[in-house]
C-alpha positions, 0 to 999 in steps of 0.5 A: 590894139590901136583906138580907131576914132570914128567920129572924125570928119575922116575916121582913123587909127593913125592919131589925125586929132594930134597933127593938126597941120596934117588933118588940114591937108586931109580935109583940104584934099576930102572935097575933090576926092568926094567930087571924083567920086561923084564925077567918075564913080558909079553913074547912078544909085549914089543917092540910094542906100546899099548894104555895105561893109564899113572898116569900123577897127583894125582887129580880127574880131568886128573890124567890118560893120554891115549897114545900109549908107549911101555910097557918097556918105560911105565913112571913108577912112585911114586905117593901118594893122596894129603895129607889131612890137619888135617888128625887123626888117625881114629881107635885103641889106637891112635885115635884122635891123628895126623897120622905119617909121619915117621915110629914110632920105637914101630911098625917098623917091624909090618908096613915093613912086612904089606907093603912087603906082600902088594908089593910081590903081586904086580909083583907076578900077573905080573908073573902070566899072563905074557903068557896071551898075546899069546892068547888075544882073541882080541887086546881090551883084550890084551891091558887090560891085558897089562894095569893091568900088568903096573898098577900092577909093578907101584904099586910095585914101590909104596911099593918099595918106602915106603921101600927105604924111610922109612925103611933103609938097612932093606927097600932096602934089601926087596925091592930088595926081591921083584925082588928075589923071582918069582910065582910058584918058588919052591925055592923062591915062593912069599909069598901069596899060591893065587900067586904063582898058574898059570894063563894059561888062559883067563877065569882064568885071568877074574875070577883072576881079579875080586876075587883076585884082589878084595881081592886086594881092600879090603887090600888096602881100610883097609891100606888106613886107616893106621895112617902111612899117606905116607902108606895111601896115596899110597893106597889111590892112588893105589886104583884108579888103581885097580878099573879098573883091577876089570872092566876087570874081571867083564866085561870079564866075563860078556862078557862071559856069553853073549857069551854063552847065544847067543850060547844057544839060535842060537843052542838050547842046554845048551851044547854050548862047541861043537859050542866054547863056554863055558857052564855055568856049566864050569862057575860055577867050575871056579867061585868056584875055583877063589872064594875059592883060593881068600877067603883064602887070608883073613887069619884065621877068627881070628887073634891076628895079626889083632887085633894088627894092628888095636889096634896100628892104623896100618891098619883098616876096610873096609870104617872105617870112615863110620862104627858106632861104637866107632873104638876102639871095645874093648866090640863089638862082630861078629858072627864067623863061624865054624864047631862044631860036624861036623855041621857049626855054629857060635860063638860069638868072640870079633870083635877086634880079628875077624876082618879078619871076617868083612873084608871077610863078606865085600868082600863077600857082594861086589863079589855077586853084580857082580854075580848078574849083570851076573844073570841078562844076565842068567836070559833068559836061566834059568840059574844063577852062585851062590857064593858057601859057604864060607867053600867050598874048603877052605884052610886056617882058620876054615873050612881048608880041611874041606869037605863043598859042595858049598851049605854048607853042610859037607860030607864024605870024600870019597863023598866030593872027588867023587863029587869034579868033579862037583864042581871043573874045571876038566882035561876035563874043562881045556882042552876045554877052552885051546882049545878056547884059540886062539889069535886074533889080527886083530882090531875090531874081537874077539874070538867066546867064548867071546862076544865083549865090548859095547864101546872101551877104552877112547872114542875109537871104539871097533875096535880101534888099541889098540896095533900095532902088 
């Protein structure tokens, strides 16, 4: 098992101590990261104590610590899987062949854009939510929120890493980019249009939670892959992490759910939005945009782009150890969707070039168990939320700005935009969630829309002091 050193100005497993001229590139690039995090992170509670988790090693076993730390003192640190001996290149033109531990000149720009992408998303959510905190509807969810927003900038370090060790000047200047460029800017916008929208409330922060960061997982699975092992390994890493961030949106809205249904059933109505709560049909637009805004992350269902990752062993599928296939797919083929005479169909397109394709059906296939859990809770008011079709509302790929219904049908224009205000969150939608949006700060309460967690965080009650305001 690789020796995390803790007590470095910036912890990690990866030897800094050895690469002097490295640690001081790091240590020259700390202050501005922490000037970000102060400038463009959360809006208050910075001097507070939160109860978070810390990456303390690499291990199945203790690789988390819970303790109370202000979040601008958070031990920020690099951290890669323990590295797997033997370990081949599982996929493409490579395959077989033992992974790279230093960046191969023939793919050097490929791999600094796949990792600058991965890494602008990073502080992009950070930005995104950095208001969320004044109104967490209870001090159990402001922690959470606060967990994810140090997870996210650690994972950012994880990027900002590879670049400074692997990459030269070109590395330090993105990741000096990386701090350069801010959500929603309309100057120097981050890089993904999903990152660069609001996140002005905490039903759309749940919802974020569990599609986008979900399209996070996947990104990460596939890199995890990566026949460039450091890549991999930080991935490998990273994706410990994100699993919880996913918990939060799938618990937050589950716990939302539950809420409305106990309204339903104290009032006897569907419409619950006058006692503060949230119906489902407001759940359902939410769920609708969230979904489609996360879908168009996968890019275009074919990519010469893909292809040539895969083929160079650069990044791979989903799980790729356990698909069947030769890993190479030079005769498979996969079903693509598209519109032919304004009706959706599909064609069969070799599977090297609709690799996006697979890796969506598979995000698609993991967001619908999460709905059925939900479903589960509806089930007693008649009521259930529906994934709606992969070309609603869609604006990259091949249903961009096509007018699909959410049950997958093509209209008209003018009746896509009619209807759109059932389909989508309306001003009147925004406006009532806002309204609910009141920060709760007393241990143990929570906000009439939202109904409290079946257990507290590390073996503490729901009522702990999860962050001492």
């Amino acid at each position: 098992m690789t020796a995390v050193d803790l007590d470095q100005k910036i912890p990690n497993n990866v030897g800094l101590a050895s690469d002097r001229k490295l640690q001081r590139a790091l240590e020259s690039w700390q202050p501005r990261f922490l000037e970000w995090w102060k400038e463009l992170g959360p809006v208050e509670h910075q001097d507070h104590d939160v109860f978070l988790r810390t990456a303390v090693s690499v291990g199945r076993d203790g690789w988390a610590n819970f303790d109370y730390v202000k979040m601008p003192e958070y031990r920020w640190g690099i951290f890669l899987a323990d590295a797997e001996d033997g370990r081949t290149i599982s996929f493409g033109e490579s395959r077989g062949r033992p992974v790279w531990e230093e960046v191969p000149g023939e793919f050097r720009s490929d791999l600094r854009r796949l990792i600058v992408v991965q890494g602008d998303t990073e502080p992009a959510s950070v930005e995104q939510q950095r208001h969320l905190c004044l109104s967490a509807p209870s001090l159990y969810d402001m922690r959470n929120l606060f967990q994810v927003n140090v997870e996210e900038a650690r994972h950012l370090w994880a990027m900002v890493y590879l670049l400074h060790a692997y990459f030269g000047r070109d590395g330090r200047d993105e990741a000096d980019m990386l701090l350069g460029r801010h959500s929603g800017s309309p100057d120097n916008p981050r890089i993904l249009g999903a990152f660069n929208e609001p996140t002005p409330d905490w039903l759309s922060f749940f919802f974020f939670t569990y599609f986008t960061d979900r399209d996070g997982k996947f990104q990460l699975a596939s890199l995890a892959e990566s026949g460039f092992d450091p890549l991999a390994r930080s991935c490998q890493f990273m994706l410990k992490e994100e699993a919880y961030h996913m918990f939060v949106g799938a618990a937050g809205i589950g716990r939302v759910v539950q809420r409305t249904v106990d309204l339903m059933r104290q009032h006897d109505t569907a419409n619950v939005a006058p006692f503060g709560g949230i119906n489902i049909d407001t759940l359902q637009r939410y769920l609708n945009l969230h979904y489609s805004v996360s879908l168009d992350l996968f890019g275009a269902e074919t990519s010469t782009n893909a292809a040539n990752y895969f083929a160079a062993g650069l990044k791979g599928r989903y799980q790729e150890a356990d698909r069947d296939d030769d890993h190479l797919l030079h005769s498979s083929l996969v079903d693509v969707p598209c519109i032919v005479d304004a009706e959706i169909t599909t064609r069969p397109l070799p599977a090297l070039s609709a690799l996006n394709t697979t890796l969506q059906h598979d995000y698609i296939s993991d967001c619908q168990k999460g709905v059925d859990r939900w479903n589960r809770t509806l089930e007693a008011a008649g009521e259930r939320l529906v994934l709606p079709h992969l070309g609603f509302h869609r604006s990259v790929g091949a249903f961009a700005g096509a007018p699909v219904t959410p049950d997958g049908r093509i209209v008209g224009r003018d009746e896509w935009d009619r209807r759109a205000t059932t389909w989508l969150p309306t001003d009147a939608d925004k406006q009532h969630v806002r309204s609910l949006m009141q920060a709760v700060s007393e241990p143990g309460k929570m906000a009439g829309w939202i109904s409290p967690p079946s257990a507290g965080i590390h073996q503490k009650p729901v009522d702990f002091n999860y962050v001492r305001v």
